[in-house]
C-alpha positions as CSV (number, residue, x, y, z in Angstrom):
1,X,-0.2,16.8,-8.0
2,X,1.8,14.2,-5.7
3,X,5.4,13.7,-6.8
4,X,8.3,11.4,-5.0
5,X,11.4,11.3,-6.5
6,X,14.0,8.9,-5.4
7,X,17.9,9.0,-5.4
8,X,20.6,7.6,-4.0
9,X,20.5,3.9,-5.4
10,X,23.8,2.3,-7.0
11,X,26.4,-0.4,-6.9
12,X,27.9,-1.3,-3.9
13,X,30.1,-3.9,-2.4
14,X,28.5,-6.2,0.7
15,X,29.4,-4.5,4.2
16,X,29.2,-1.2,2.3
17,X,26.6,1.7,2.7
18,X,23.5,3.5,0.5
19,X,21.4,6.5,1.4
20,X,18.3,7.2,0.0
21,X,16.1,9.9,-0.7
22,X,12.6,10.5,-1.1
23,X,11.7,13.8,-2.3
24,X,8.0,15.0,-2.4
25,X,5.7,17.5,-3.6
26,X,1.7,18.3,-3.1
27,X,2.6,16.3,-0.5
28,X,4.0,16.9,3.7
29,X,5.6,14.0,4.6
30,X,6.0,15.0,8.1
31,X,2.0,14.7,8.6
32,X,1.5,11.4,6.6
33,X,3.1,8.2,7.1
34,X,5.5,7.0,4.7
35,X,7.3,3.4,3.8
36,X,9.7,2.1,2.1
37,X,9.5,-1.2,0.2
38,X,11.7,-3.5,-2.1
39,X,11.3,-5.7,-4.7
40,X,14.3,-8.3,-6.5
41,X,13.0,-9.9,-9.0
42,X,10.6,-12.8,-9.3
43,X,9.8,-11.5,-5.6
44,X,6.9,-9.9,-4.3
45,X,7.0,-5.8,-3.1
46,X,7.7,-6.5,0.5
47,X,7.6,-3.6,3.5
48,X,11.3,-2.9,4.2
49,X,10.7,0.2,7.2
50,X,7.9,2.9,7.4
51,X,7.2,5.5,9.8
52,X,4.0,6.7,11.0
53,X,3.1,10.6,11.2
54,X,3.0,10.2,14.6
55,X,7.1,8.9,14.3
56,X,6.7,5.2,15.4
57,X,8.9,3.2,13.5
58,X,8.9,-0.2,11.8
59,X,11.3,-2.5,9.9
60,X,11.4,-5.8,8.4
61,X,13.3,-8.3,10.8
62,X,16.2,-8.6,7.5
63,X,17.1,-5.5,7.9
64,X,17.0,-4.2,11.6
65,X,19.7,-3.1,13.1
66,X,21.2,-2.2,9.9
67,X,18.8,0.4,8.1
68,X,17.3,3.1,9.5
69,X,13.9,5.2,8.1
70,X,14.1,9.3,8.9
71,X,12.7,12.8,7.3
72,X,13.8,15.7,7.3
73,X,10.3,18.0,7.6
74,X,12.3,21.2,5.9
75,X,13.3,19.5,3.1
76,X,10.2,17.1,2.8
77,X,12.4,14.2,2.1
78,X,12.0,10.8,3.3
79,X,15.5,8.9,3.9
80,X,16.2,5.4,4.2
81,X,20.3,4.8,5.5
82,X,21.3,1.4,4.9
83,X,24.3,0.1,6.5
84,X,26.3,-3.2,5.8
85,X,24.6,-4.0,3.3
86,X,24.4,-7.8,1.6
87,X,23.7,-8.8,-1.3
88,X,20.0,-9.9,-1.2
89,X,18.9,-6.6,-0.1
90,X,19.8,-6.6,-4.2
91,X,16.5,-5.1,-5.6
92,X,14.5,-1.8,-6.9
93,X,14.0,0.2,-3.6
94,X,10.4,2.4,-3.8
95,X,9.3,4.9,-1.3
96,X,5.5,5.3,-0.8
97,X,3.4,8.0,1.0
98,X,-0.4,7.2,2.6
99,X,-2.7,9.9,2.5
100,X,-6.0,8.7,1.7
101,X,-4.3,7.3,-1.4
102,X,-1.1,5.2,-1.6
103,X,1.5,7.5,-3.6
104,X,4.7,6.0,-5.2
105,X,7.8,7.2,-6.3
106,X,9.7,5.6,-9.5
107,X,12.2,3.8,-7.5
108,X,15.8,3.4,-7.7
109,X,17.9,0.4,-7.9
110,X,20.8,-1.2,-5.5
111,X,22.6,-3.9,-5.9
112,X,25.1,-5.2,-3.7
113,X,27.6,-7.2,-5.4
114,X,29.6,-9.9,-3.1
């Protein structure tokens, strides 16, 4: 059975910093691509980074230059840094594996207060 588990979400002041995790089970997330997406409220899920298993990377134009998508393949855990942060990256921050199926973890909340 697939598992992620995320951590890492919080409060945090604007220009400040958040790392989550992704933690998985029944699942290698060095061999499968895996995202990360947002969603404030009233808003649609949107694509915030995702890495392919092949390690090409991706982000959304809002946040380049300030987050950054990696994995740790011992671990299996998925991280996504994000650096000065503002506060509409405000929102409930999911990570999601493909394999055949799209796989979702709980999510975990930040908000950046201004």
């Amino acid at each position: 059975q697939v598992q992620l588990v995320e951590s890492g979400g919080g409060l945090v002041q604007a220009g400040g910093s958040l790392r989550l995790s992704c933690a998985a089970s029944g699942i290698i997330v060095s061999i499968n691509a895996m995202g990360w997406y947002r969603q404030a409220p009233g808003k649609q899920r949107e694509l915030v980074a995702a890495i392919t298993s092949g390690g090409n990377i991706n982000y959304a134009d809002s946040v380049k230059g300030r987050f950054t998508i990696s994995r740790d393949n011992a671990k299996n855990t998925g991280y996504l840094q994000m650096n000065s942060l503002r506060p509409e990256d405000t929102a409930v921050y999911y990570c999601n594996i493909k394999r055949y199926n799209d796989y979702w973890g709980q999510g975990t909340q930040v908000t950046v207060s201004s």
